[in-house]
N, C-alpha and C positions, 0 to 999 in steps of 0.2 A: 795439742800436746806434742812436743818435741820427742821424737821416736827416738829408743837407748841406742841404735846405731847410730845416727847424728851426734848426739853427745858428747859417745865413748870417741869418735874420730877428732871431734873437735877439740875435747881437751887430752889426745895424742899429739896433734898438731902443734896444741901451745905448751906441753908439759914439753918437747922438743925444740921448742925455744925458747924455753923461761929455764927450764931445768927443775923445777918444782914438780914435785907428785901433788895431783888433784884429784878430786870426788866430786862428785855430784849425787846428793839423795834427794829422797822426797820427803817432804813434812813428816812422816812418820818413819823413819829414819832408815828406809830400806835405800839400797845401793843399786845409783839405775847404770853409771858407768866411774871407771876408777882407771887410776894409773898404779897405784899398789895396792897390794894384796889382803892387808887388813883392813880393809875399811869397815868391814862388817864391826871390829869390836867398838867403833862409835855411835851405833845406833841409839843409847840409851842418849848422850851426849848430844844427838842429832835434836833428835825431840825435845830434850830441855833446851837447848839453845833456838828451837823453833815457836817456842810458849813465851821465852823473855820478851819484854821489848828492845831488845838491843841489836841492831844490824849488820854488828860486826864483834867479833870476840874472838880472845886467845882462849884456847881448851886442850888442853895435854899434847900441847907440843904442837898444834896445829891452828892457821885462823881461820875461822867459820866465819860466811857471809851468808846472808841474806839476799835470794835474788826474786825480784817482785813483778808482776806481770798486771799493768793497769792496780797497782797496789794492793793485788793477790798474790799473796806468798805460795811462788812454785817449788823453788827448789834449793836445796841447802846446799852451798860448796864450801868443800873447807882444803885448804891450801897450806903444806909441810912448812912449816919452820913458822917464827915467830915476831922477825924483824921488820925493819920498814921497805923493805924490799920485797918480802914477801906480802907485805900488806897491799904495796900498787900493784903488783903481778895479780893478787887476787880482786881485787877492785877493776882491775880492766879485763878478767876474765867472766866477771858479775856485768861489765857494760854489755860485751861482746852478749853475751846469754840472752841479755832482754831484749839487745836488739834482732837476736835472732828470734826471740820469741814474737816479736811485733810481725818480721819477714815473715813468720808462720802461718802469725795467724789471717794477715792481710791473703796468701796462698791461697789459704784454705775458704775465707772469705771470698776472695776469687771463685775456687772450684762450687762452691754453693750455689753462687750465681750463675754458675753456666748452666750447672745442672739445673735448674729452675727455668734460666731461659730457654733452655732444647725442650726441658715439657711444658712450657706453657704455662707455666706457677706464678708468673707473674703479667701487673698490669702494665701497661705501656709507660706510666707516668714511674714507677717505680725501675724499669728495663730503668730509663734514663737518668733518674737521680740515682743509683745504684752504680750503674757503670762509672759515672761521674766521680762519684765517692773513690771506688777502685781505682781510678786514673784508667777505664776503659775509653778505646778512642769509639766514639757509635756510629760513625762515619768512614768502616774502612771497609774495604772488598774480603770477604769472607765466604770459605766453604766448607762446609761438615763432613767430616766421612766417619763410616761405622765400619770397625775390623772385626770379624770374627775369626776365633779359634777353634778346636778342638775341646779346649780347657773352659771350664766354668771356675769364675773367680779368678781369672791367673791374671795375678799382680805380677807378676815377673814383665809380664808380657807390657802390661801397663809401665812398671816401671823402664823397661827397654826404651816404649816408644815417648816417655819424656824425657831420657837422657839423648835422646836424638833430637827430638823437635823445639820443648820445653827452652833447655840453655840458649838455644842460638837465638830465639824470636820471641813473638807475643801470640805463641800459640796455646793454646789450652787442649792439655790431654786430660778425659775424665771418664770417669764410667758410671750409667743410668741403669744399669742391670747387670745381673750375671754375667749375662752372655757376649756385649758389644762392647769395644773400648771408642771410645768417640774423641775422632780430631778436629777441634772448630781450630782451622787455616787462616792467619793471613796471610794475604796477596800483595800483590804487587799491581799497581794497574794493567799493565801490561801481561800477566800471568792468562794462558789462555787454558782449554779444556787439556789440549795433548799432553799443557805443562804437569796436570792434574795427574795423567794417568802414569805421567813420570814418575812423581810422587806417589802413588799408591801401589807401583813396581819397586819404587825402594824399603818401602814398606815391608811387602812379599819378601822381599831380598836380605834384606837385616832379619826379619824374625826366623825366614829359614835356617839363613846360617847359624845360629840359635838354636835349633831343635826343632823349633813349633812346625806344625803340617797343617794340612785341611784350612788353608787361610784362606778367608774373602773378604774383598775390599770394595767397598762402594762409597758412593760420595752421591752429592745432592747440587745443584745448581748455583753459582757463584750470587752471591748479595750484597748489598751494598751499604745495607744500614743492619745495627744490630737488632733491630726488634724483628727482621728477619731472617734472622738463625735456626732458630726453630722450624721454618720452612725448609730448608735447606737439610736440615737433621730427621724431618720427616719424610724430606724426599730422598734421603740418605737407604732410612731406613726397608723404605719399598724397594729400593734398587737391590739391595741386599735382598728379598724375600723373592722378590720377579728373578732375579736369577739365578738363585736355587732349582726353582722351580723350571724357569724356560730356558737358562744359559748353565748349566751344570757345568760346562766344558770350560766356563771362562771363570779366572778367579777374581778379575778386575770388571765390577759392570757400574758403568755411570747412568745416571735416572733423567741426561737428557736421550738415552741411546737404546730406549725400554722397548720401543718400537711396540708392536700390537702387544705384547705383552702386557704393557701398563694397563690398557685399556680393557683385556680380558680379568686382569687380576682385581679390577675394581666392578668387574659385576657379580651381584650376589647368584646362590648357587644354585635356590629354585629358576633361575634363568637361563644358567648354564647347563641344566639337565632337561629342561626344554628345547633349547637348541639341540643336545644331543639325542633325543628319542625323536624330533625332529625331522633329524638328516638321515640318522640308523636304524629309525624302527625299533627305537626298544632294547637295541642294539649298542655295543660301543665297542670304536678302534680296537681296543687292548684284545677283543676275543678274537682279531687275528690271528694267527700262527707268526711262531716268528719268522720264518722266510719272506711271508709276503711283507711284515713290516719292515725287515731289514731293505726289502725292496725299494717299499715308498721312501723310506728315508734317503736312500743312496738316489733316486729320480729325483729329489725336491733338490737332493745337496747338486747335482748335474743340471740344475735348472730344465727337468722334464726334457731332457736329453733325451731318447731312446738309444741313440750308438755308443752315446761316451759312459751311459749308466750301466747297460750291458756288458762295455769292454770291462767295465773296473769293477762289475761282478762276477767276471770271467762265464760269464754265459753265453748263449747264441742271441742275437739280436730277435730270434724266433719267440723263446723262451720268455723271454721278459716280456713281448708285446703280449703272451699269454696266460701272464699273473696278471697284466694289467686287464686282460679282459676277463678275465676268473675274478677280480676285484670288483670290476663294473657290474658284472650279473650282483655279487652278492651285497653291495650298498646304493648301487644306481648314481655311482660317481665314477666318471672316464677321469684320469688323472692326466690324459694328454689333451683333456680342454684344458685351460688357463682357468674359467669359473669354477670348475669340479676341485680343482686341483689347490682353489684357495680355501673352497670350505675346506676339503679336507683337513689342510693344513692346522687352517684354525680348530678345527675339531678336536683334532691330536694336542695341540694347546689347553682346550678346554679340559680334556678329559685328566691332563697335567696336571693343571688348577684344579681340580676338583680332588684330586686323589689327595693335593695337598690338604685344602680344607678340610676333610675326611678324617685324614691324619693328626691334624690339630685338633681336631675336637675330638680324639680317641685318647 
């Protein structure tokens, strides 16, 4: 169904160049949009002329039409004055109607499909005769990305990013849940990753100036045939959760660029608390103090510098080499070996992941 801001615009549009006031109700005689003011007192009039068989009729100074959708009666218009001039004005405002009604529903028949093909609802034989139907091409370079906001439900934010992407292309903006607005991209052959992250920086950039904050952008691996979209929306959607979790700082993370990440976030969590009782005895990173972790973090960011990590914590080069050796007694990891210095790392990783899981299942 044709939403009453659609309507009321469209017949602003043509009451401004026909000069005619127009209504549009529904079978039961309520007023979804109008150009004058009374239209309410024809509701009784709406509904008997909706029960006759007649597709067109004069009724107290006004002609009422009939507008049909696959020859289900939607919506009643009825158009001021009574002559032949008001009768084609009404008649080509009854065309316009259905064919916007067909545009709609073809739309929306579109977005069903996507949604279906990002989860997996459909078979391979059906991907293809379906796209088909749509006049989808199933052979074009394609990539998904998942936005999240702040806002649960926010259409705004949805409708923003189809008046960007939507009109110019053959892109589809949809949404699978609350929380994600999903862009399945096309490409251009030529279109490479950097182009990607250009795109998902304008993204950032339009909904800020907007209002929106807290935005993350991720995307999935570029495809080449449609029945592989849903890969690409899956690996959308990890790249979005892996960098919450391990890339907090960055609001743009692509799922070829997951680095160990990926790889911690897909093991389960009785394994990740094996590794950690493991390496710490029962132990875990977090019950540092925070000096020494500000420490490890500033030495990992220094690539296990000791002069350059010292100067830029303003300490003595003394001092630092003597949290690092107050560390080593208390987990049996020298962080200025290269081996010590990689569990560690990934430890801090895990113990991440794990807080996350914890979290979601709370």
């Amino acid at each position: 169904m044709i939403s009453n801001q659609i309507l009321q615009s469209n017949i602003d549009g043509l009451r401004g160049i026909t000069r005619i006031e127009l209504c549009i109700c529904d079978t039961d005689g309520k007023v979804l949009a109008t150009t004058f003011s009374d239209a309410d007192a024809y509701e009784k009039a709406v509904v008997a002329f909706a029960d006759s068989p007649a597709d067109s009729q004069v009724i107290q100074g006004y002609q009422f039409f009939k507008i049909f959708d696959d020859n289900q009666l939607e919506y009643i218009l009825l158009a001021r004055g009574s002559s032949d001039d008001t009768y084609m004005v009404g008649k080509m405002v009854v065309f316009q109607m259905q064919n916007l009604l067909v545009a709609y529903k073809e739309r929306f028949d579109k977005d069903n499909f996507i949604k279906n093909l990002l989860l997996d609802n459909l078979l391979l034989v059906d991907i293809y005769n379906r796209a088909k139907k749509l006049h989808i091409d199933i052979n074009t370079k394609r990539v998904v990305f998942v936005i999240e906001t702040e806002s649960e439900n926010d259409m705004s934010t949805l409708e923003s990013l189809k008046s960007i992407f939507a009109p110019k292309s053959r892109d589809f903006i949809t949404a699978v849940d609350e929380k994600n607005i999903i862009i399945v991209k096309e490409l251009k052959e030529n279109d490479t990753y950097a182009d990607m992250d250009k795109v998902a920086k304008s993204v950032i950039n339009t909904l800020t100036a907007e209002g929106k904050s807290n935005i993350h952008v991720a995307y999935g691996t570029m495809v080449n045939e449609i029945k592989e979209v849903s890969r690409s929306y899956k690996e959308a959607k990890m790249a979005l959760d892996v960098g919450k979790i391990f890339y907090s700082d960055k609001n743009v993370v692509a799922y070829n660029n997951l680095g160990i990440g990926r790889l911690i976030y897909q093991l389960p969590l009785s394994l990740c608390k094996m590794f950690i009782k493991e390496i710490f005895d029962g132990k875990s990173p977090e019950d540092l103090d925070e000096e020494t972790l500000v420490t490890i973090n500033k030495f990992f960011e220094n690539n296990l510098n000791v002069s350059e990590t010292s100067r830029q914590l303003y300490i003595h080069r003394n001092t630092l080499v003597y949290r690092l050796d107050k560390l080593q007694k208390s987990t049996g990891l020298d962080l200025r070996v290269f081996e010590d210095a990689i569990t560690f790392k990934i430890a801090l990783m895990v113990v991440k992941y794990m807080n996350y899981i914890e979290k979601l299942d709370n």
